[in-house]
C-alpha positions in Angstrom: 0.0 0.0 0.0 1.4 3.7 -0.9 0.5 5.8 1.7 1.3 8.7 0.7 0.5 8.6 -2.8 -2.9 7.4 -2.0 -3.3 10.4 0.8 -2.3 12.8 -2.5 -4.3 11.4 -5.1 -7.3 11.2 -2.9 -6.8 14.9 -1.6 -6.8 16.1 -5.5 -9.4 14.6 -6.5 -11.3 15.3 -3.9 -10.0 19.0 -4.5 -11.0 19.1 -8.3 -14.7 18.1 -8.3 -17.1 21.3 -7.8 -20.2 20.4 -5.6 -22.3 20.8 -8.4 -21.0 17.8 -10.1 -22.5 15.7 -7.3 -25.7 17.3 -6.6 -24.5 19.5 -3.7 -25.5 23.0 -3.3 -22.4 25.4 -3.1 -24.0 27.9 -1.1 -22.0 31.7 -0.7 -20.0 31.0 2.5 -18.0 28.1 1.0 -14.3 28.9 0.8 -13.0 26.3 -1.7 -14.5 24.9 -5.2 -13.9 21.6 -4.6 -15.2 19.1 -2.0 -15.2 19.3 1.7 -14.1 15.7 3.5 -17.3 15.9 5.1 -19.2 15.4 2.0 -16.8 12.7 0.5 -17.5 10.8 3.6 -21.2 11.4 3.1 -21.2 10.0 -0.5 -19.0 7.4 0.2 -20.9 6.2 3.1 -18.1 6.1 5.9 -16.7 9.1 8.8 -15.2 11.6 8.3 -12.6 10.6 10.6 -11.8 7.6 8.1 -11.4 10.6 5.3 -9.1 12.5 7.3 -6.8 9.3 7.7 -6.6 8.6 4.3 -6.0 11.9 3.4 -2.9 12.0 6.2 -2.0 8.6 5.1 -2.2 7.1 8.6 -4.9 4.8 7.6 -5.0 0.8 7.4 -5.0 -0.6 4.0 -9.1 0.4 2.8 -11.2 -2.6 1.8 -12.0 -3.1 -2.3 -15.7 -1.6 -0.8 -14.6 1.0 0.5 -12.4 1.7 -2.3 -15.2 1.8 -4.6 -17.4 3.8 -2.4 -14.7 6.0 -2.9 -14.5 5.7 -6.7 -18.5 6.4 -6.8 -18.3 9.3 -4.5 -14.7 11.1 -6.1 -16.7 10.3 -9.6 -13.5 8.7 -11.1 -13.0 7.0 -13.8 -12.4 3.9 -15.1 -8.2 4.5 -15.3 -8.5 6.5 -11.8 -10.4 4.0 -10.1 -8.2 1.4 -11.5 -5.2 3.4 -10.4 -6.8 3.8 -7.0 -6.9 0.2 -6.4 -3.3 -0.2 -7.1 -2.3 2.3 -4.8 -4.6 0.7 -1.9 -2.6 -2.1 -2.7 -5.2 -4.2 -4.0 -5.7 -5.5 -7.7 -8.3 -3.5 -9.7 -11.8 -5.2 -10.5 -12.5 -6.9 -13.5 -13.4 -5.3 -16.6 -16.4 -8.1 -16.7 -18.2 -10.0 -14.1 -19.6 -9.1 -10.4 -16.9 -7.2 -9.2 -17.5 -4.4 -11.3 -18.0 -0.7 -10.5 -21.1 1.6 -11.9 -18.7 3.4 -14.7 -17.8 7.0 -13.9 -20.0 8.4 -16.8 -22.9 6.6 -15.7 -22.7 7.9 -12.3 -22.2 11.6 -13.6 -25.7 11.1 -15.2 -27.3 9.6 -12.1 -26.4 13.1 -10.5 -27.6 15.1 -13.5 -31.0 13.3 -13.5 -31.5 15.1 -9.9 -35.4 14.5 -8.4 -35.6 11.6 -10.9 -35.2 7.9 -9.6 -32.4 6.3 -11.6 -29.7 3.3 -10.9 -27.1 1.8 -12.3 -27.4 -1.9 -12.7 -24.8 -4.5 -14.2 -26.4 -6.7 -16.6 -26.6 -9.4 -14.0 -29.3 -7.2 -12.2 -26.6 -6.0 -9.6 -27.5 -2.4 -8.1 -24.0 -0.9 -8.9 -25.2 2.8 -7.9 -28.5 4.8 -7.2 -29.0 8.4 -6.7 -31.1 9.9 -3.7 -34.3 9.6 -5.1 -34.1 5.9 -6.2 -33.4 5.1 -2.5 -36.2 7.1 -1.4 -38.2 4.8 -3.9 -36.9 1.7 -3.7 -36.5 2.0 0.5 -33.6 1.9 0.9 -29.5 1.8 -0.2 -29.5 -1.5 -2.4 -25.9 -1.2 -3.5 -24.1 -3.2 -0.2 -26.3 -6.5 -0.7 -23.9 -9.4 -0.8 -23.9 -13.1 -2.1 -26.8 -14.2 -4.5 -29.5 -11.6 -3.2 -27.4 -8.8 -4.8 -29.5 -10.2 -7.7 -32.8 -8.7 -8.8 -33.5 -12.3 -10.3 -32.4 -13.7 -7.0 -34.1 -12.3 -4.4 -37.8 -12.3 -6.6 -37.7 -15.8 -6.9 -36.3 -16.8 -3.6 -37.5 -13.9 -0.8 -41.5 -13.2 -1.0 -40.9 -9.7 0.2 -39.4 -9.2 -3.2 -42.5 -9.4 -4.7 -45.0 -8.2 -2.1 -43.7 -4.9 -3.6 -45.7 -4.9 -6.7 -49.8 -6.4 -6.6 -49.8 -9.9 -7.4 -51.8 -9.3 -10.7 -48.2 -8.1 -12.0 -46.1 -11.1 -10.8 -46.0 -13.0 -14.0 -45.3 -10.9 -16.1 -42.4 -9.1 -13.4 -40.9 -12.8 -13.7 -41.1 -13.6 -17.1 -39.4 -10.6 -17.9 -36.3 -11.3 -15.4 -36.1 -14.3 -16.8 -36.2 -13.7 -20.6 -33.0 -10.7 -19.5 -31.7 -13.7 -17.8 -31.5 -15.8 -20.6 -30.1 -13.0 -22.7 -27.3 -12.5 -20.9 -26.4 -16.2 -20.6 -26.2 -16.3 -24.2 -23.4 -13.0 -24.1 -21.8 -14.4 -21.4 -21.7 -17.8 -23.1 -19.3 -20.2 -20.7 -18.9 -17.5 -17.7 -18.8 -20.0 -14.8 -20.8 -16.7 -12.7 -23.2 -16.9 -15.4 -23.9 -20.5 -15.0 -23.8 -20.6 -11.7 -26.3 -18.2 -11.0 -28.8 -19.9 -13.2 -28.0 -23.8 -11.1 -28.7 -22.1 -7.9 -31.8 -20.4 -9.1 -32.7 -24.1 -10.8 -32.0 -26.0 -7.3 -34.2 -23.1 -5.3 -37.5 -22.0 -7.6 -40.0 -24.5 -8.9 -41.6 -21.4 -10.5 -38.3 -20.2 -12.4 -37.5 -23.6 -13.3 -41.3 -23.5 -15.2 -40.2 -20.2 -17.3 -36.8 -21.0 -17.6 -37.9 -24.2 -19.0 -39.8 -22.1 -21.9 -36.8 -20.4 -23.6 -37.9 -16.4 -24.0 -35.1 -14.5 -24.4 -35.5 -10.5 -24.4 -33.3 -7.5 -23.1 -35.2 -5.2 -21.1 -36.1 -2.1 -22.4 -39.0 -0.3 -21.3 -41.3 -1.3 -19.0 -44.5 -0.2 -16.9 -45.1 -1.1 -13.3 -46.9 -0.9 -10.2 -44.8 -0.4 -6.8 -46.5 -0.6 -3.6 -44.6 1.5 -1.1 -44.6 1.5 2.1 -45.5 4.7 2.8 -47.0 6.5 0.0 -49.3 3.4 -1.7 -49.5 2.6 -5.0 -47.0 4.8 -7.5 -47.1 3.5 -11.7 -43.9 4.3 -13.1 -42.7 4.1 -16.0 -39.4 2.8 -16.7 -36.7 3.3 -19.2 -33.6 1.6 -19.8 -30.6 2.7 -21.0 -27.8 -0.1 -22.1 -24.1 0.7 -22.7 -22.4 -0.6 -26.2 -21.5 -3.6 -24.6 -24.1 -4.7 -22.8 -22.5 -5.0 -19.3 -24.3 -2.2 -17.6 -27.4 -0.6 -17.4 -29.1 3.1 -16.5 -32.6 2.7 -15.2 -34.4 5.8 -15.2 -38.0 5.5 -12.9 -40.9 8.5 -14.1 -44.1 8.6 -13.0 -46.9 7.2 -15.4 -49.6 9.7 -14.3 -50.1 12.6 -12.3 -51.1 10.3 -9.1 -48.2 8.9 -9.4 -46.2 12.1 -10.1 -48.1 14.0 -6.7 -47.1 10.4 -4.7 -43.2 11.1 -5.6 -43.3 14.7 -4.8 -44.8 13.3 -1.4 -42.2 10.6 -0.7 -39.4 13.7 -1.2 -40.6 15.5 1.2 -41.0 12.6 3.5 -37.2 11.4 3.2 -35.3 8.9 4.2 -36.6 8.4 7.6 -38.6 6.3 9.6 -38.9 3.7 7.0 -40.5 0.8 8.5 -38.2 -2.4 9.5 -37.1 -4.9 7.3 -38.4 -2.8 4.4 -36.9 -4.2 0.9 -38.0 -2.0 -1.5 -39.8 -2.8 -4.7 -38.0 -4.3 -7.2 -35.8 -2.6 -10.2 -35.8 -4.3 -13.1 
């Protein structure tokens, strides 16, 4: 681990992005353009203490989650983040597979798209990054799940609370469509033991995927319509639109309200914020 030249890129970095790049207000008191370590811990989802460290280099070697909590909050890019991990002492994620990291430009336009619910998703159905008001939607901060229910495909057909979140007059055609995206990226990821493995374990565990599997549809998500029942604000229909990147391997959801109920619902749920959200709540699900 390089101390000190992880202490000095983190400090520039953190130095060269302007508030406004990450959806934070600059206000008329604030004395420098770039970032205060308050607000990199904030994004990154650790103290500020642990900020400080780093930037002092009298820190223990980061985690890789950290590190890319750190590569999503300092907006870096694919080189940078790469770069990051090598000076954390720790080899750099895969280009391909679960390891990977929402890509930088991806993230930039989850902050542009403000008061709108977005997330980045790898094609897998792995929540790589969500801004503010996807986690107000959705319940929650989906991005830390570990081990098979990092999946969307996962977690509907093995945990009911997955799909408690939408009425039950949807659920077929909610799982149909996983599955068909499923299938789709088997065939691009022909051979890719992850791949494969995902699909036996969801074979072994779901009598009801093994029925659609069984049926062959193939189709990438696009654009969908759905009904999310939320905890606190009832029944929202959004629409949803999805955005895929040249080679397939990650996604940009984008959640808009399909009428103005809908639409008056969201405004509510801002207002309302993060708080007090009932225990054990999931979220609905994202794809």
């Amino acid at each position: 681990m390089q101390r000190d030249q992880l202490a000095d890129f983190l400090r520039h970095r953190r130095e060269g992005i302007r508030p406004a790049e990450v959806g934070i207000p600059e206000g008329p008191r604030r004395r420098t353009t770039g970032l205060r370590r308050e607000e990199v811990a904030m994004l990154a989802g650790m103290s500020v203490d642990y900020v400080v460290r780093l930037e002092q280099g009298r820190s223990s070697q980061p985690s890789t989650q950290l590190l890319g909590a750190l590569a999503r909050a300092l907006r870096l890019s694919d080189d940078e983040r790469d770069y990051l991990f090598h000076l954390a002492g720790h080899r750099p994620p895969p280009a391909d597979g679960v390891a990977r990291l929402a890509r930088a430009g991806l993230v930039r336009m989850l902050d542009l798209l403000g008061d709108t619910p977005a997330l980045v998703l790898s094609d897998l159905g792995e929540i790589l990054a969500q801004n503010r008001a996807s986690v107000l939607l959705m319940g929650g901060d989906h991005t830390g799940l570990s081990g098979d229910r990092r999946y969307v495909v996962y977690r509907w057909f093995t945990d009911p609370a997955a799909r408690a979140v939408h009425p039950p007059e949807e659920h077929e055609h909610q799982a149909r469509q996983l599955v068909a995206d499923l299938r789709a990226a088997v065939g691009r990821r022909h051979g890719d033991p992850t791949v494969a493995g995902l699909v036996d374990r969801l074979l072994a565990a779901s009598a009801d995927f093994r029925r659609l599997w069984a049926e062959h549809e193939v189709a990438v998500r696009r654009a969908d319509r759905k009904t999310m029942l939320h905890p606190r604000v009832g029944r929202l229909r959004m629409d949803c639109e999805t955005l895929v990147t040249p080679d397939q391997g990650q996604q940009l959801l984008v959640l808009t309200p399909a009428d103005a109920e809908a639409r008056e619902r969201l405004e509510l749920l801002r207002v309302l914020g993060v708080e007090e959200f009932p225990t054990g709540a999931r979220g609905p699900s994202t794809r």
